[in-house]
VOMARKE-312867 format. One record per residue (C-alpha): x negated, y, z; residue in one letter. Coordinates in steps of 0.1 Angstrom, whole numbers, plus 2048, in hexadecimal, padded with zeros to 3 digits. Each point is the difference from the previous one (the first is absolute). Layout:
<sites>
<site><px>X</px><py>Y</py><pz>Z</pz><aa>a</aa></site>
...
</sites>
This chain:
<sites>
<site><px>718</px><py>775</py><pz>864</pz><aa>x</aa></site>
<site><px>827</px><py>800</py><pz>7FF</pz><aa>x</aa></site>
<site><px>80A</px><py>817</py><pz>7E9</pz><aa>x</aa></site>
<site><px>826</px><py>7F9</py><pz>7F4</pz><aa>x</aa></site>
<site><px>81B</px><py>7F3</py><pz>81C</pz><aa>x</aa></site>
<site><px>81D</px><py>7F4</py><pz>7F6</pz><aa>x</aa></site>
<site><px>821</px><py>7FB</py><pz>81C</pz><aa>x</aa></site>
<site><px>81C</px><py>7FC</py><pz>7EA</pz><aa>x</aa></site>
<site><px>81D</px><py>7EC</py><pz>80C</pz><aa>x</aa></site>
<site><px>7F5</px><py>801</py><pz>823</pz><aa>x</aa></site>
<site><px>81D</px><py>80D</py><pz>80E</pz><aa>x</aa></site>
<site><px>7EC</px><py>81C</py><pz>812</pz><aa>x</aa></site>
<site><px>812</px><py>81D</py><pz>814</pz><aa>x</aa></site>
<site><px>7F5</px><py>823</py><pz>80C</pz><aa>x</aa></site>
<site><px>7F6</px><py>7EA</py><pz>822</pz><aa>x</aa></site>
<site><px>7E9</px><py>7ED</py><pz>7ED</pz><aa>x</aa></site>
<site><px>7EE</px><py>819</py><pz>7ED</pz><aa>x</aa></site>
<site><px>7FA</px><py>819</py><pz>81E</pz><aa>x</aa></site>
<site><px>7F0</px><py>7E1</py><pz>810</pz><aa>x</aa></site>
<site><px>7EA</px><py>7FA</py><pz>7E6</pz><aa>x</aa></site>
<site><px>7F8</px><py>821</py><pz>7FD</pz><aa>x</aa></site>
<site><px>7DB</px><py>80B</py><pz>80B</pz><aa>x</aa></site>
<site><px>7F7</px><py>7D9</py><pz>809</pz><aa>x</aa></site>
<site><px>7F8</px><py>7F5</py><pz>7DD</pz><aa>x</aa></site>
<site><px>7D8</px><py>7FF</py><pz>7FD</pz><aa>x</aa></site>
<site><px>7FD</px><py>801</py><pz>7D6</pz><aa>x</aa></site>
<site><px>81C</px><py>81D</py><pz>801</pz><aa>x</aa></site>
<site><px>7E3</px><py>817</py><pz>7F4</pz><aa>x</aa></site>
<site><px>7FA</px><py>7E8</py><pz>7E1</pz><aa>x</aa></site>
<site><px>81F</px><py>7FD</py><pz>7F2</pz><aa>x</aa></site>
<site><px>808</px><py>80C</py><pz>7E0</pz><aa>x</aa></site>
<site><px>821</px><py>7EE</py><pz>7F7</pz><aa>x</aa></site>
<site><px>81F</px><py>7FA</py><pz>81C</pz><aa>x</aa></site>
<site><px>824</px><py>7EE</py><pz>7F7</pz><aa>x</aa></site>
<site><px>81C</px><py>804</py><pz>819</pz><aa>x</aa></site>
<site><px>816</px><py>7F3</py><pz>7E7</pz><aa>x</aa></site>
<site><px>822</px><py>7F1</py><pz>808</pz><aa>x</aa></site>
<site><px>7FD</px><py>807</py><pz>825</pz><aa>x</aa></site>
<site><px>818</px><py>80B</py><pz>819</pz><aa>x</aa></site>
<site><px>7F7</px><py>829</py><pz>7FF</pz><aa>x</aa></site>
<site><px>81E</px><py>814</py><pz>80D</pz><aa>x</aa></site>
<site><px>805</px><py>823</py><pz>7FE</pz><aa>x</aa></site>
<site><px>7EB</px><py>81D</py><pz>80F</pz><aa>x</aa></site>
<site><px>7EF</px><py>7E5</py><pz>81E</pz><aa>x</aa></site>
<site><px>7F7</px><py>7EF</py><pz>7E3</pz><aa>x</aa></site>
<site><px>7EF</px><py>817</py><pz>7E8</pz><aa>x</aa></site>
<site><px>7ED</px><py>80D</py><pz>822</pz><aa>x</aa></site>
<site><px>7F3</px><py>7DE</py><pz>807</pz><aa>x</aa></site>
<site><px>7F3</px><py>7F8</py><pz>7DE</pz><aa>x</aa></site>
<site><px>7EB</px><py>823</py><pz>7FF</pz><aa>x</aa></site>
<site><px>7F3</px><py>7F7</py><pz>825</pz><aa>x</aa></site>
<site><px>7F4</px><py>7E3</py><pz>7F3</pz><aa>x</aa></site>
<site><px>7ED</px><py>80D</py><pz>7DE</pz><aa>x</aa></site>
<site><px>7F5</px><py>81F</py><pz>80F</pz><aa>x</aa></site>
<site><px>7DE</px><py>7EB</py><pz>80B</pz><aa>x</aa></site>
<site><px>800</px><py>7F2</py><pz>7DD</pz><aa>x</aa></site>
<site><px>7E8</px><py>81E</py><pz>7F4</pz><aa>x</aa></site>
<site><px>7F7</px><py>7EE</py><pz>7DE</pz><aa>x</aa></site>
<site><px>825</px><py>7F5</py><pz>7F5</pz><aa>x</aa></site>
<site><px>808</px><py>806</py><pz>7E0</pz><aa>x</aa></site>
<site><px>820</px><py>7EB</py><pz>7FC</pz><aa>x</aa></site>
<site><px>821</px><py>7FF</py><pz>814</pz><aa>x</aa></site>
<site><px>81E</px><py>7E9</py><pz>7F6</pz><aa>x</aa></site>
<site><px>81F</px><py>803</py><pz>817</pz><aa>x</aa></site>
<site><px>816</px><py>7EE</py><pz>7E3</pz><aa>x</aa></site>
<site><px>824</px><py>7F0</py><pz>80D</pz><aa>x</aa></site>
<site><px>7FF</px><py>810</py><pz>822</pz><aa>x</aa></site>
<site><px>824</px><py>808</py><pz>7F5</pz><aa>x</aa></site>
<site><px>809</px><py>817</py><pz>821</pz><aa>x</aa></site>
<site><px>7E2</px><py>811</py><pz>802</pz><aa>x</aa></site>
<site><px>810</px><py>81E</py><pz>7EE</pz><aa>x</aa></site>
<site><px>7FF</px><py>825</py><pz>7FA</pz><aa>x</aa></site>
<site><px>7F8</px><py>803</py><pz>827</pz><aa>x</aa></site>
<site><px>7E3</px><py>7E4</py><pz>801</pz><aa>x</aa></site>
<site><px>7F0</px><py>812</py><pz>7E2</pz><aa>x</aa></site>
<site><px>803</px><py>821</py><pz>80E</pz><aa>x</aa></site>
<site><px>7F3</px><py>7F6</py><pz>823</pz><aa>x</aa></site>
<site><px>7E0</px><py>7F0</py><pz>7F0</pz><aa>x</aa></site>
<site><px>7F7</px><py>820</py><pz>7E9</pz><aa>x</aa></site>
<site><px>805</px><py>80F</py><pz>826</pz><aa>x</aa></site>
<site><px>7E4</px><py>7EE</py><pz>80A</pz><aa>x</aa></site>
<site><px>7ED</px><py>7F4</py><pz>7E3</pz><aa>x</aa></site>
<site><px>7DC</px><py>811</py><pz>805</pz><aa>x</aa></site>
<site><px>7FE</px><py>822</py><pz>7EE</pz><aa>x</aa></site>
<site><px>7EC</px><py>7FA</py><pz>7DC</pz><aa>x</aa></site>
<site><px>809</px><py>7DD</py><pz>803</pz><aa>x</aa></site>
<site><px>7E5</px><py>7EC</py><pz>7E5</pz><aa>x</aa></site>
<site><px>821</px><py>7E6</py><pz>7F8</pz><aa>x</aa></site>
<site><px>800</px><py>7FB</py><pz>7D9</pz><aa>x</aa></site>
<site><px>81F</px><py>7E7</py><pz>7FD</pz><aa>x</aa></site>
<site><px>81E</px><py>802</py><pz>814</pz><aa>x</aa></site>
<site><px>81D</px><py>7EA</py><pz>7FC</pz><aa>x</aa></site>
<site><px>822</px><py>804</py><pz>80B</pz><aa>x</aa></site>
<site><px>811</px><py>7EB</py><pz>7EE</pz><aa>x</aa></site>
<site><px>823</px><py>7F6</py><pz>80D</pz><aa>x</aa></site>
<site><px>7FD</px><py>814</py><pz>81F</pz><aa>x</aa></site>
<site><px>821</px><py>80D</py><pz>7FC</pz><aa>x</aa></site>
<site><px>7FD</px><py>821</py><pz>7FB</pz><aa>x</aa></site>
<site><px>81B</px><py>814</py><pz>7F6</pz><aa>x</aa></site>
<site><px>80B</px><py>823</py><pz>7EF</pz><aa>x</aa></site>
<site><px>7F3</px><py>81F</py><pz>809</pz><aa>x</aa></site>
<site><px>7EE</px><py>7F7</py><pz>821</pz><aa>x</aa></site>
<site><px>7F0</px><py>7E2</py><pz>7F3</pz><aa>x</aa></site>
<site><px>7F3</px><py>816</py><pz>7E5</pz><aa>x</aa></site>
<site><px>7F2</px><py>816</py><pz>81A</pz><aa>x</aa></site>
<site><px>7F0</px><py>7EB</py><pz>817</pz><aa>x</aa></site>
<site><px>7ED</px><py>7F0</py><pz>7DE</pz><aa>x</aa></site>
<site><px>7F9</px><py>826</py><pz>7FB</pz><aa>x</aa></site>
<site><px>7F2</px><py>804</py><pz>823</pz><aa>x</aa></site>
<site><px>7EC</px><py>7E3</py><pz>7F9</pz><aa>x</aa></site>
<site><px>7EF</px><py>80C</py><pz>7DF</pz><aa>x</aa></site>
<site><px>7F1</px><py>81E</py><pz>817</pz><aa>x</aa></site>
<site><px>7F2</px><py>7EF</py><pz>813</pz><aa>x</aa></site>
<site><px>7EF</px><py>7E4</py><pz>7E5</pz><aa>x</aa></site>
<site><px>7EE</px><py>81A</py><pz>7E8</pz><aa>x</aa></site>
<site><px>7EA</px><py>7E0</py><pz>7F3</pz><aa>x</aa></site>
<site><px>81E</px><py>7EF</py><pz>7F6</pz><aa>x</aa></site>
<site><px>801</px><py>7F1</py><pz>7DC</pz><aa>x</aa></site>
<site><px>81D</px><py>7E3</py><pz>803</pz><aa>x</aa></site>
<site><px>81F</px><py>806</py><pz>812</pz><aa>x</aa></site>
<site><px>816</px><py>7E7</py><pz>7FD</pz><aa>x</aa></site>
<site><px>823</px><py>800</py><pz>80A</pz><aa>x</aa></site>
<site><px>813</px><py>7E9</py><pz>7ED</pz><aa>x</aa></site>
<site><px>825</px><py>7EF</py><pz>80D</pz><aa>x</aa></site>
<site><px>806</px><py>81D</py><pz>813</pz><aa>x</aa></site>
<site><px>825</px><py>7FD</py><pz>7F0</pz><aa>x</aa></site>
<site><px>80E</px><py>820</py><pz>80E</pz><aa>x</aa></site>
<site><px>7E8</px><py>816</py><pz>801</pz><aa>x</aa></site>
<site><px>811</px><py>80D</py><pz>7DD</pz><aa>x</aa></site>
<site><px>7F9</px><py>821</py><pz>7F0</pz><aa>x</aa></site>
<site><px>806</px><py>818</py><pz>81C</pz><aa>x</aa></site>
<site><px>7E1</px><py>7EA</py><pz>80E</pz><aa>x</aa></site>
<site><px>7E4</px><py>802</py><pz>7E5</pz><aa>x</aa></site>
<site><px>807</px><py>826</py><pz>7F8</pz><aa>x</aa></site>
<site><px>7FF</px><py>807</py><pz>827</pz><aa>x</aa></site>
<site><px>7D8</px><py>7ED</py><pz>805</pz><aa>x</aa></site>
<site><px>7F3</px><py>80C</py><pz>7D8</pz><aa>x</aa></site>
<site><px>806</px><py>824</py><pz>80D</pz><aa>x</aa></site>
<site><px>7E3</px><py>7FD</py><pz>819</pz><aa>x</aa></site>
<site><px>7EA</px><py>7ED</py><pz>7E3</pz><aa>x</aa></site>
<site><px>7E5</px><py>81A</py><pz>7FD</pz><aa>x</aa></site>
<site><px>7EC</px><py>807</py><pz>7E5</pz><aa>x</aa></site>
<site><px>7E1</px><py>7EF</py><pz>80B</pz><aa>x</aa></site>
<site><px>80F</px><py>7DF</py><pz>807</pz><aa>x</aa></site>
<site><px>7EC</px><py>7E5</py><pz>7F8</pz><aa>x</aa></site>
<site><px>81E</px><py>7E5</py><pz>7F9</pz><aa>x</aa></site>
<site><px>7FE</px><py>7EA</py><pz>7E2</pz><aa>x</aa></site>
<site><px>815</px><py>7E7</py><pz>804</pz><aa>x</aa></site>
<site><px>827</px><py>807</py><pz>810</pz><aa>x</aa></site>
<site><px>817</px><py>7E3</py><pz>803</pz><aa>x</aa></site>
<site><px>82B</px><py>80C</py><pz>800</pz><aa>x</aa></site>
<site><px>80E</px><py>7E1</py><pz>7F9</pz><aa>x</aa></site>
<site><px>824</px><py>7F4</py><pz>808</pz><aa>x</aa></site>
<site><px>7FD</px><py>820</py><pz>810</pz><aa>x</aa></site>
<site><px>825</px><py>80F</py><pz>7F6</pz><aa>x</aa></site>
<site><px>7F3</px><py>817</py><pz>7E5</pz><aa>x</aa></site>
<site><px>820</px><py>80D</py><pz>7E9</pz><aa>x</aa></site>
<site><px>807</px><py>814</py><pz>7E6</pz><aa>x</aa></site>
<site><px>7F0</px><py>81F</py><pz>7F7</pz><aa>x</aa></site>
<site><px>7F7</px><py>808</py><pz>822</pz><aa>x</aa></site>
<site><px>7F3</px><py>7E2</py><pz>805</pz><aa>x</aa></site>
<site><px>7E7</px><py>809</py><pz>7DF</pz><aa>x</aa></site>
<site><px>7FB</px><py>825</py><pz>812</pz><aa>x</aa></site>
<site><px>7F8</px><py>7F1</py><pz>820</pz><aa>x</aa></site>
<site><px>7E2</px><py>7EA</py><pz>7ED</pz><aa>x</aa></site>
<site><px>7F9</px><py>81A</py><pz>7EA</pz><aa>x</aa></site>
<site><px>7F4</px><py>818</py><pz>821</pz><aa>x</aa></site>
<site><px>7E6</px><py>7E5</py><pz>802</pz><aa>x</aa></site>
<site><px>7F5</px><py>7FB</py><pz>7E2</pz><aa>x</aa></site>
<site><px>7F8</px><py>82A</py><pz>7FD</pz><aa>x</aa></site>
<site><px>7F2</px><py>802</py><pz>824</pz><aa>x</aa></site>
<site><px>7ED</px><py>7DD</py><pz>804</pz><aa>x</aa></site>
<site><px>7E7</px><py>806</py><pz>7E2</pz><aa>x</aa></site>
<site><px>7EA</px><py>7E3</py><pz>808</pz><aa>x</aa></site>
<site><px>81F</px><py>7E7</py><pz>7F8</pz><aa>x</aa></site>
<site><px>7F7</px><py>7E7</py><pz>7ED</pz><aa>x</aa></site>
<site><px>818</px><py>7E7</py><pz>808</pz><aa>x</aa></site>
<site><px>827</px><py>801</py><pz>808</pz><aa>x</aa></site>
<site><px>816</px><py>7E5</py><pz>807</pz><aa>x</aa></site>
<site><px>826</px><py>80B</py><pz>800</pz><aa>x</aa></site>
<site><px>80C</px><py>7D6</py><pz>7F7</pz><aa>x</aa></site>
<site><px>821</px><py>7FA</py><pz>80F</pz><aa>x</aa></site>
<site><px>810</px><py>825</py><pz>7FF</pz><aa>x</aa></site>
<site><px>81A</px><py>7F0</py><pz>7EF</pz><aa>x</aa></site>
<site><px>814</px><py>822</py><pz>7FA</pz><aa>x</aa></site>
<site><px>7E9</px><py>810</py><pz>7F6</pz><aa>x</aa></site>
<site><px>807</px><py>7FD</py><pz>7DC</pz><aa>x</aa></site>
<site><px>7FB</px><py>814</py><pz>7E2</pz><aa>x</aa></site>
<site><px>80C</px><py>822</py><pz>80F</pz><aa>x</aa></site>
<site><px>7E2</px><py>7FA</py><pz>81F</pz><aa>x</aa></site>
<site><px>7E5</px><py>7F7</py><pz>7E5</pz><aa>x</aa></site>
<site><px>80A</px><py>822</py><pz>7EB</pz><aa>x</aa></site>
<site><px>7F6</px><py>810</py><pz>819</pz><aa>x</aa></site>
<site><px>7E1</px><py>7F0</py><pz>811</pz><aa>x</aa></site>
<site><px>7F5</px><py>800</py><pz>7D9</pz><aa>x</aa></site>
<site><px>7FE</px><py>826</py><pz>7FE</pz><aa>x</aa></site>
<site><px>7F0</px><py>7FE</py><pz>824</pz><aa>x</aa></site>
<site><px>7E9</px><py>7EB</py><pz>7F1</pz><aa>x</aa></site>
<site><px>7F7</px><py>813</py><pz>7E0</pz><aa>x</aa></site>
<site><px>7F7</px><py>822</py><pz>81E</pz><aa>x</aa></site>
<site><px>7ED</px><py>7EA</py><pz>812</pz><aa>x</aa></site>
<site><px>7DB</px><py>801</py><pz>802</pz><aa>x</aa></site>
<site><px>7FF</px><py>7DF</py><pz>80D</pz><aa>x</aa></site>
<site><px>7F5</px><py>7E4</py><pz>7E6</pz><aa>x</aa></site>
<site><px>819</px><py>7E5</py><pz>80A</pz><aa>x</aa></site>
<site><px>7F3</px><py>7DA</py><pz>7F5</pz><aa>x</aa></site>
<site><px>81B</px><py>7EC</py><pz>80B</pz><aa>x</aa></site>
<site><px>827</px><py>80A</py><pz>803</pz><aa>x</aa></site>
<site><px>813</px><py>7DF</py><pz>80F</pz><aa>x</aa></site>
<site><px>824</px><py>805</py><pz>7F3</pz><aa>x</aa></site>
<site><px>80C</px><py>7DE</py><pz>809</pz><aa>x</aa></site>
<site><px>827</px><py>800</py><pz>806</pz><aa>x</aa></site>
<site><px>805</px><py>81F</py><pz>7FC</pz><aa>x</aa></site>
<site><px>823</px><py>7FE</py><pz>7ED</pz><aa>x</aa></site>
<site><px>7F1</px><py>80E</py><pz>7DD</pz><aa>x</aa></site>
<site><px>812</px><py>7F2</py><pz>7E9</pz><aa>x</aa></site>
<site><px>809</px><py>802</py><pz>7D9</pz><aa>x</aa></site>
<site><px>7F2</px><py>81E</py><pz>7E9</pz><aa>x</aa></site>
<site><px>7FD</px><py>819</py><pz>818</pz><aa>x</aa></site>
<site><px>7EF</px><py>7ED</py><pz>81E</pz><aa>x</aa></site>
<site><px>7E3</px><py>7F9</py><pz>7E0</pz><aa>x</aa></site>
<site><px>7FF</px><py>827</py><pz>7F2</pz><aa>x</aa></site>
<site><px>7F8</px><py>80B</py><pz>825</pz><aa>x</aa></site>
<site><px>7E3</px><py>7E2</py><pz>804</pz><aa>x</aa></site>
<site><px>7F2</px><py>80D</py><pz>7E0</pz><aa>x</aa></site>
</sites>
């Protein structure tokens, strides 16, 4: 019984996975798919890749990693038409190149429709920034089932940056694990602040990844203690 299928670096298209789509005999049996590193563009291409799943009743993990022009449209257009109550638990869109406000949003879009999720994973999305993480941890509900959230190299800054994370921190309260590595500004000022997010929070964080994240000297150590 196949239960994981892995096509990365297959240089799929939209094409490809609409043919595939509904002619797959184990699609019923899978519980793990990678599309990573494929050629996924825009909204044709977030259609084709939620055709293709929406056989795949026992899936449990997605990963669309380095489809770099799928974007805030491809994203959007697979919420779209992602079945309603969708049973995914791991969703990666890593370096999908999602950007700003509307790639916040189209993540958003994509968290109500996955109200099983528990790892969302969105690392290397360089310029999705600020404006993006506050604009997708507004739709976090209060019953979200995440645990594990991955922002790095994600273009976290400054105190807003530290707001932005801190929204997730209060609404996510199943977080146990947060990976912010590679926000290199960050700093000191962006900790402060995701520190007092933290000390509000009901979650019980385990592990805070705070690699290259530009704290330095006395006060990049009070804020980590």
């Amino acid at each position: 019984m196949l239960r994981h299928l892995d096509l990365d670096h297959s240089g799929l298209t939209a094409d490809d996975l609409f043919g595939f789509a509904g002619t797959l005999s184990f699609a019923g049996e899978l519980e793990s798919l990678s599309l990573a590193h494929n050629s996924l563009q825009g909204a044709v291409g977030g259609h084709s890749v939620a055709r293709l799943v929406e056989s795949m009743t026992s899936l449990r993990e997605l990963c669309l990693f380095g489809n770099a022009e799928l974007g805030a449209e491809g994203v959007s257009m697979l919420a779209n038409h992602l079945q309603p109550e969708s049973a995914l638990d791991m969703l990666d869109l890593g370096s999908c190149g999602l950007r700003d406000y509307l790639g916040g949003t189209a993540v958003a879009e994509l968290l109500q429709r996955t109200p099983c999720l528990q790892k969302l994973l969105l690392a290397k999305n360089h310029w999705l920034g600020n404006i993006g993480v506050s604009s997708f941890a507004e739709h976090i509900h209060g019953n979200s089932r995440l645990n594990h959230v991955d922002l790095s190299f994600c273009g976290l800054s400054d105190d807003a940056g530290g707001q932005a994370v801190s929204q997730i921190v209060c609404k996510a309260t199943m977080l146990e694990s947060l990976d912010l590595s590679g926000n290199q500004g960050l700093g000191a000022a962006g900790l402060a602040v995701l520190r007092n997010g933290l000390s509000s929070s009901q979650a019980s964080i385990q592990t805070l990844r705070l690699a290259s994240c530009g704290l330095t000297g006395t006060e990049g150590g009070e804020h980590i203690g």
